[in-house]
N, CA, C and O atoms as a GROMACS GRO file, in nm:
protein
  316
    1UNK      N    1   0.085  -0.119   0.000
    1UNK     CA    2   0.000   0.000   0.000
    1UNK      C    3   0.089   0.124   0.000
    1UNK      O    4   0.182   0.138   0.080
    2UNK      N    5   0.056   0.213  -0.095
    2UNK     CA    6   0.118   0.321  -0.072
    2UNK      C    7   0.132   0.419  -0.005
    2UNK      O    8   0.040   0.497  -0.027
    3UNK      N    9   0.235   0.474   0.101
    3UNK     CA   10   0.236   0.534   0.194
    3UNK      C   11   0.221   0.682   0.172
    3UNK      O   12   0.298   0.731   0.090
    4UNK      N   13   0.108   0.787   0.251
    4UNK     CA   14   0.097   0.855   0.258
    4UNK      C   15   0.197   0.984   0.224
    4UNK      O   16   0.291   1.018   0.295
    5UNK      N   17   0.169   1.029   0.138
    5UNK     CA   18   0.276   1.197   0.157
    5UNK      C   19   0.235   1.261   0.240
    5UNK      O   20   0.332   1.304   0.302
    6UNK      N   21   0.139   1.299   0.284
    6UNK     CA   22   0.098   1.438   0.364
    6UNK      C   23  -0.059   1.367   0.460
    6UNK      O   24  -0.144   1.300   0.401
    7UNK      N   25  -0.066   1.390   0.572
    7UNK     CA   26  -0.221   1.343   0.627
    7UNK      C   27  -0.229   1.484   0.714
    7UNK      O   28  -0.124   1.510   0.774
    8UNK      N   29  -0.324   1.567   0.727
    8UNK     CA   30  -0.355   1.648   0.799
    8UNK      C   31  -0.392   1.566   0.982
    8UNK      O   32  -0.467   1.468   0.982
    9UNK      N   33  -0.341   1.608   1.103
    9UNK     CA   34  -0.388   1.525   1.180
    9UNK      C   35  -0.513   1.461   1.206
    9UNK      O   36  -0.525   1.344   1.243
   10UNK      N   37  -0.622   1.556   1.183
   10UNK     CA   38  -0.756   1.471   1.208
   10UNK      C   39  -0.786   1.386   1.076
   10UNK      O   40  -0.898   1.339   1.055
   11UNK      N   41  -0.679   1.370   0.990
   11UNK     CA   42  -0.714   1.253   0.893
   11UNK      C   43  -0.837   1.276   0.798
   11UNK      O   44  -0.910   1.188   0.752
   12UNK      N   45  -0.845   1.429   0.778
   12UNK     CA   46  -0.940   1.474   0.685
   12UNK      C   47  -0.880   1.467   0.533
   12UNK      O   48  -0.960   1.438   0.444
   13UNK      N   49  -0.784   1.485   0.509
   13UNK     CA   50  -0.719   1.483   0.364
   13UNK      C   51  -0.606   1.370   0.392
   13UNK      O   52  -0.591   1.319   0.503
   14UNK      N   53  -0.538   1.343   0.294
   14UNK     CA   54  -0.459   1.249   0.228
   14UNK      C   55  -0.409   1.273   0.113
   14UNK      O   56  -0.473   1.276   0.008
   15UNK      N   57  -0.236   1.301   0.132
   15UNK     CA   58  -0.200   1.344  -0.049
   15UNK      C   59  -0.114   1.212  -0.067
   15UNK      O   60  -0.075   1.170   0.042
   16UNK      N   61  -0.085   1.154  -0.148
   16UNK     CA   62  -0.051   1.064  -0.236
   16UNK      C   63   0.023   1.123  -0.348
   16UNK      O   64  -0.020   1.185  -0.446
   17UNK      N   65   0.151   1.090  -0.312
   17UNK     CA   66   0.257   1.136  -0.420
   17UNK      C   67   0.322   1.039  -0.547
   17UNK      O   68   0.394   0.966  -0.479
   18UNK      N   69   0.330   1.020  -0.604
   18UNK     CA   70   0.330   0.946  -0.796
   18UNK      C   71   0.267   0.956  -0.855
   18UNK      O   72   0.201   1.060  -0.858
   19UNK      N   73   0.243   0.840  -0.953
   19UNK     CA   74   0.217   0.840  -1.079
   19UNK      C   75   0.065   0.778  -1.063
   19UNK      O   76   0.044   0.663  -1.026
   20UNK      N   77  -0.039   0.875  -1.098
   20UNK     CA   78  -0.122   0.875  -1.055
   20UNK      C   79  -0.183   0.735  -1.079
   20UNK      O   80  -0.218   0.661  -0.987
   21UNK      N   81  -0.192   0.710  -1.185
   21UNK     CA   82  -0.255   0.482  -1.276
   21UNK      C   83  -0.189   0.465  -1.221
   21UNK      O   84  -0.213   0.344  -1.230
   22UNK      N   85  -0.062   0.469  -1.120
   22UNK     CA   86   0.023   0.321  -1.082
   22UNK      C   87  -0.039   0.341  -0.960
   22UNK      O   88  -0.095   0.243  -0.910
   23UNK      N   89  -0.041   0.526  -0.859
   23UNK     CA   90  -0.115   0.452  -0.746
   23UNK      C   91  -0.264   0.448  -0.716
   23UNK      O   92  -0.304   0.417  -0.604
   24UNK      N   93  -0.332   0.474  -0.798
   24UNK     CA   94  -0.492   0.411  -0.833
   24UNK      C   95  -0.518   0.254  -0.778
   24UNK      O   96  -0.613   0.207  -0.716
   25UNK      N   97  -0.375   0.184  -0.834
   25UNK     CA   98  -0.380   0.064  -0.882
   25UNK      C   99  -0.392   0.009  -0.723
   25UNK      O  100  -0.431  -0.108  -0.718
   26UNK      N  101  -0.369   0.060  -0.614
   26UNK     CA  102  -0.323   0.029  -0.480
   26UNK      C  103  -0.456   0.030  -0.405
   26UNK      O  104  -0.483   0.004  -0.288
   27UNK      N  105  -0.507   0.055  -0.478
   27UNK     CA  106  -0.684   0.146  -0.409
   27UNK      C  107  -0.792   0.073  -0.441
   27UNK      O  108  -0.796   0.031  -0.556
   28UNK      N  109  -0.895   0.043  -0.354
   28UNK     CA  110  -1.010  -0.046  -0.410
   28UNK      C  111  -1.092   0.088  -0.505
   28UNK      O  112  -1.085   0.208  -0.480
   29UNK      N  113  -1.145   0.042  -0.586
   29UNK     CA  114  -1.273   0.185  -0.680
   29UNK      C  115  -1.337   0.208  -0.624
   29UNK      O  116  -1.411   0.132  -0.559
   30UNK      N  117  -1.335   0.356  -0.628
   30UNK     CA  118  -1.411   0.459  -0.521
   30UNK      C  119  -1.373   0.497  -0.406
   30UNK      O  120  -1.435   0.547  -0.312
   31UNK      N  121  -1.258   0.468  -0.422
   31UNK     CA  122  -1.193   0.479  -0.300
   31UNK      C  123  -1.143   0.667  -0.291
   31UNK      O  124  -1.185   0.714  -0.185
   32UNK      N  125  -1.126   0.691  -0.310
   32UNK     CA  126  -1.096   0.867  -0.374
   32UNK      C  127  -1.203   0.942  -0.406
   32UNK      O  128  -1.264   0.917  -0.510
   33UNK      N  129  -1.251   1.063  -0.308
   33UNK     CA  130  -1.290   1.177  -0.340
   33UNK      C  131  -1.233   1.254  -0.488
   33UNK      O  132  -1.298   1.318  -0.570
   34UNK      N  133  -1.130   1.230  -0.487
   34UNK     CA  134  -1.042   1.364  -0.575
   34UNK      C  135  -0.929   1.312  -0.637
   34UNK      O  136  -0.884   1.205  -0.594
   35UNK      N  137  -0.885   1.359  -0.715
   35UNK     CA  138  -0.722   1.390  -0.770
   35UNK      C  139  -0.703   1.496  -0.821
   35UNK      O  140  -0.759   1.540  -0.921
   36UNK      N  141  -0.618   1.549  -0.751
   36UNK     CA  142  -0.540   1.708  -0.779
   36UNK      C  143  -0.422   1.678  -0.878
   36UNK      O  144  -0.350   1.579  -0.885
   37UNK      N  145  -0.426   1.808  -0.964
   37UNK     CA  146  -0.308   1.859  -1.026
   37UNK      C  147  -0.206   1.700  -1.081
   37UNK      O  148  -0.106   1.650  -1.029
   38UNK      N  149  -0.274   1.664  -1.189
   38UNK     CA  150  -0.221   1.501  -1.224
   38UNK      C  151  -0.127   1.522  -1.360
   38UNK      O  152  -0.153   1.468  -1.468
   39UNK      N  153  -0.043   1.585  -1.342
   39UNK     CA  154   0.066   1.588  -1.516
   39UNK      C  155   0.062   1.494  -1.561
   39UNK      O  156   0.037   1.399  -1.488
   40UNK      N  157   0.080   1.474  -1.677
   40UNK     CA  158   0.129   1.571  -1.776
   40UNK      C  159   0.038   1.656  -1.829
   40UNK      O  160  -0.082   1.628  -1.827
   41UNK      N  161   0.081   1.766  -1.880
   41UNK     CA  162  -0.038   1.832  -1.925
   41UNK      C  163  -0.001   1.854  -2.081
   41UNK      O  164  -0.066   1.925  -2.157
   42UNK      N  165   0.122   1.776  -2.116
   42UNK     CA  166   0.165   1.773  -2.232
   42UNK      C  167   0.176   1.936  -2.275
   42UNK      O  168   0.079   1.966  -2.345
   43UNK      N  169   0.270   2.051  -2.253
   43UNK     CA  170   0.271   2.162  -2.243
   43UNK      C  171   0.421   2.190  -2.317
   43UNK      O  172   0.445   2.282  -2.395
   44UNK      N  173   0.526   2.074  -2.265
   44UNK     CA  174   0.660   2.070  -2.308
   44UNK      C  175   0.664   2.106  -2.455
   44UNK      O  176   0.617   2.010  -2.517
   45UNK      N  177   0.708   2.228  -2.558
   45UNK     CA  178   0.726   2.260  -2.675
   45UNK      C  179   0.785   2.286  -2.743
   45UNK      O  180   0.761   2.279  -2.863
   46UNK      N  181   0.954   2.349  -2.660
   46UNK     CA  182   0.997   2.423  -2.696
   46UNK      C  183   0.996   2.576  -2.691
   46UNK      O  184   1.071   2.658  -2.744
   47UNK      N  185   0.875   2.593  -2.601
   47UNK     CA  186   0.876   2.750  -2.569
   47UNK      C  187   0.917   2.799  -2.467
   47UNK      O  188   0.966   2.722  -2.384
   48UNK      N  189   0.910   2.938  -2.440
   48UNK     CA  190   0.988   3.002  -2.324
   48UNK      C  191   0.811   3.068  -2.244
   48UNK      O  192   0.695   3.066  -2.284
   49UNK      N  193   0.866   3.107  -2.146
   49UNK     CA  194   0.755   3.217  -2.059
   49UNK      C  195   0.857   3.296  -1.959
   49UNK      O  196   0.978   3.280  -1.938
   50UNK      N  197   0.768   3.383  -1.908
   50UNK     CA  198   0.851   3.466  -1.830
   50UNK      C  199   0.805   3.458  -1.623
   50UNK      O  200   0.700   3.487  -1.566
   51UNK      N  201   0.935   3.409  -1.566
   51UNK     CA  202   0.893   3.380  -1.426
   51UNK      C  203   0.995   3.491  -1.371
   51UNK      O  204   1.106   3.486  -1.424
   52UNK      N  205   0.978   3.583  -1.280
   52UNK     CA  206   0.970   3.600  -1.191
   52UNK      C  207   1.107   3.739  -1.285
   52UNK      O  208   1.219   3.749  -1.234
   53UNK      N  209   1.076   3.819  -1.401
   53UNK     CA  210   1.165   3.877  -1.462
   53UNK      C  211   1.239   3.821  -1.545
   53UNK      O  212   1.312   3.896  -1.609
   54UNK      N  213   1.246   3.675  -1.573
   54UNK     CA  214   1.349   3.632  -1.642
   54UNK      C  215   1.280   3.534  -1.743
   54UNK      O  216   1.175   3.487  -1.700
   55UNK      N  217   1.311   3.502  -1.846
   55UNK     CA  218   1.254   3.401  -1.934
   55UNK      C  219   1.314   3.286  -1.934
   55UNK      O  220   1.436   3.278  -1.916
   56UNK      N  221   1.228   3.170  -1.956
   56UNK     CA  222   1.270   3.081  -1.892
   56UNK      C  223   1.196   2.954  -1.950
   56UNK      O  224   1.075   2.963  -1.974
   57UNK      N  225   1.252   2.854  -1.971
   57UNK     CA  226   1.212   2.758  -2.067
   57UNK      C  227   1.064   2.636  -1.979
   57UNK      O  228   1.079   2.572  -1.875
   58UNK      N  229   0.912   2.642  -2.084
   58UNK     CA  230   0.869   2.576  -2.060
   58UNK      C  231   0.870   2.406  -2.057
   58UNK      O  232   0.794   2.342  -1.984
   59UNK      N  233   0.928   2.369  -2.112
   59UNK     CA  234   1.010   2.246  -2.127
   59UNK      C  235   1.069   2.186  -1.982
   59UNK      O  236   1.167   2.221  -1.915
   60UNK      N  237   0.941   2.051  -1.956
   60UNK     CA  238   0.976   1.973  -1.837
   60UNK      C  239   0.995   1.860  -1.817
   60UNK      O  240   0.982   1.798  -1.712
   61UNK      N  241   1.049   1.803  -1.989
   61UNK     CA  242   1.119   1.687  -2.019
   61UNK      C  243   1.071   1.603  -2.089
   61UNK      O  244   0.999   1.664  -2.167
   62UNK      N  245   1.066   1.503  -2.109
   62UNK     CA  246   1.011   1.457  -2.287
   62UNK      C  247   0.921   1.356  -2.215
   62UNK      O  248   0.910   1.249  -2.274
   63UNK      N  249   0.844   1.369  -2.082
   63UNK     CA  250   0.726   1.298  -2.025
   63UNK      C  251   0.617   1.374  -2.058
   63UNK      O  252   0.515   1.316  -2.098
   64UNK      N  253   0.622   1.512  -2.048
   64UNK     CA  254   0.533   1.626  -2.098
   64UNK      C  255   0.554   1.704  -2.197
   64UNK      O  256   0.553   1.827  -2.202
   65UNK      N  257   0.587   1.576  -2.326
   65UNK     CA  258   0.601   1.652  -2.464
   65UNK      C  259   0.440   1.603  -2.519
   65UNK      O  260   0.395   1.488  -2.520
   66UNK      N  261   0.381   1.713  -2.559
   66UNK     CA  262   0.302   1.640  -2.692
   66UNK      C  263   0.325   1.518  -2.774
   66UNK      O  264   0.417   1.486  -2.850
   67UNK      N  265   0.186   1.445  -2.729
   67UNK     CA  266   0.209   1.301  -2.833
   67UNK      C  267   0.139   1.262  -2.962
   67UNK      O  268   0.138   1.157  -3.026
   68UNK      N  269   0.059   1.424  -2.987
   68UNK     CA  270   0.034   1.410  -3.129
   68UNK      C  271  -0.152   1.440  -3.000
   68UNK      O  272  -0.198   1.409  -2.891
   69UNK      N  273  -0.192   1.540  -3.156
   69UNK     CA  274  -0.373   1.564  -3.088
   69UNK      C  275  -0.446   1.454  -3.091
   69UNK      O  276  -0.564   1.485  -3.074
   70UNK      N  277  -0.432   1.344  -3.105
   70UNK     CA  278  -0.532   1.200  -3.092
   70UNK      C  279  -0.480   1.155  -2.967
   70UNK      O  280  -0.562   1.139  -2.876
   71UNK      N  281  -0.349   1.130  -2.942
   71UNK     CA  282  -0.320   1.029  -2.820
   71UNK      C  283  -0.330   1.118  -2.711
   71UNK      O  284  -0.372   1.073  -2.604
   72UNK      N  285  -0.286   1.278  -2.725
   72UNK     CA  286  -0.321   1.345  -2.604
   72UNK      C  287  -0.453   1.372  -2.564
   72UNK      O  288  -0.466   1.399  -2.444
   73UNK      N  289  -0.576   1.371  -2.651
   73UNK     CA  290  -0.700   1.295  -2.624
   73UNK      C  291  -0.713   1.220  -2.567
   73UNK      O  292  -0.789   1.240  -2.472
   74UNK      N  293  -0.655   1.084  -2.580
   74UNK     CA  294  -0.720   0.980  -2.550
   74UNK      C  295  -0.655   0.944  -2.412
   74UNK      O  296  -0.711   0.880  -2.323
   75UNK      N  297  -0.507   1.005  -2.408
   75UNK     CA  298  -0.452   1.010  -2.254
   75UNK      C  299  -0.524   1.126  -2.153
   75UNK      O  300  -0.461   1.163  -2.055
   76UNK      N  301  -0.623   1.167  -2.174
   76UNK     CA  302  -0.697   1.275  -2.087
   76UNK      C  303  -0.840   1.222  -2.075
   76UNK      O  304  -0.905   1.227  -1.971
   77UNK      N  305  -0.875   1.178  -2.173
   77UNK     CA  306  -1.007   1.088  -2.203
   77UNK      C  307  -1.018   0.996  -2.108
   77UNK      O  308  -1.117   1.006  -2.035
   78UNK      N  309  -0.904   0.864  -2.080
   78UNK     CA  310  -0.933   0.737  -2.049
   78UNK      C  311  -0.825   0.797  -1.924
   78UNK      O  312  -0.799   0.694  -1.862
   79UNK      N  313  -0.778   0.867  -1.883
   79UNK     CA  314  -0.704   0.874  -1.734
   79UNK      C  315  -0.820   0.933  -1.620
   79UNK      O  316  -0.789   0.947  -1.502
   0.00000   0.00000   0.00000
């Protein structure tokens, strides 16, 4: 079973840190209210943005590259 990242003490929340299908897989269905903030968001392009004054490359490694507009469908679809 996968061990907790974060439990608030009265055991109202629970964060769960990886890969979100591998730790699903640990969990009976329905077991989860929620899932927060689940990358990839497939965003990786080659472009820049600007943080904090400085420009700075959006590119967060070839896990969150675009896999073409059908499969990034169907990886948002069926996740």
């Amino acid at each position: 079973m996968q061990k907790p990242y974060c439990q608030d003490k009265e055991k109202r929340f629970t964060l769960y840190l990886g890969d979100c299908l591998e730790v699903l897989k640990q969990f009976p269905e329905d077991y989860f209210d929620m899932i927060f903030a689940d990358p990839p968001y497939r965003l990786s392009n080659g472009g820049f943005t600007v943080h904090a004054g400085r420009r700075v490359s959006v590119n967060k490694g070839e896990w969150d590259e675009s896999k073409g507009l059908e499969e990034d469908f169907n990886f948002h679809l069926i996740s």
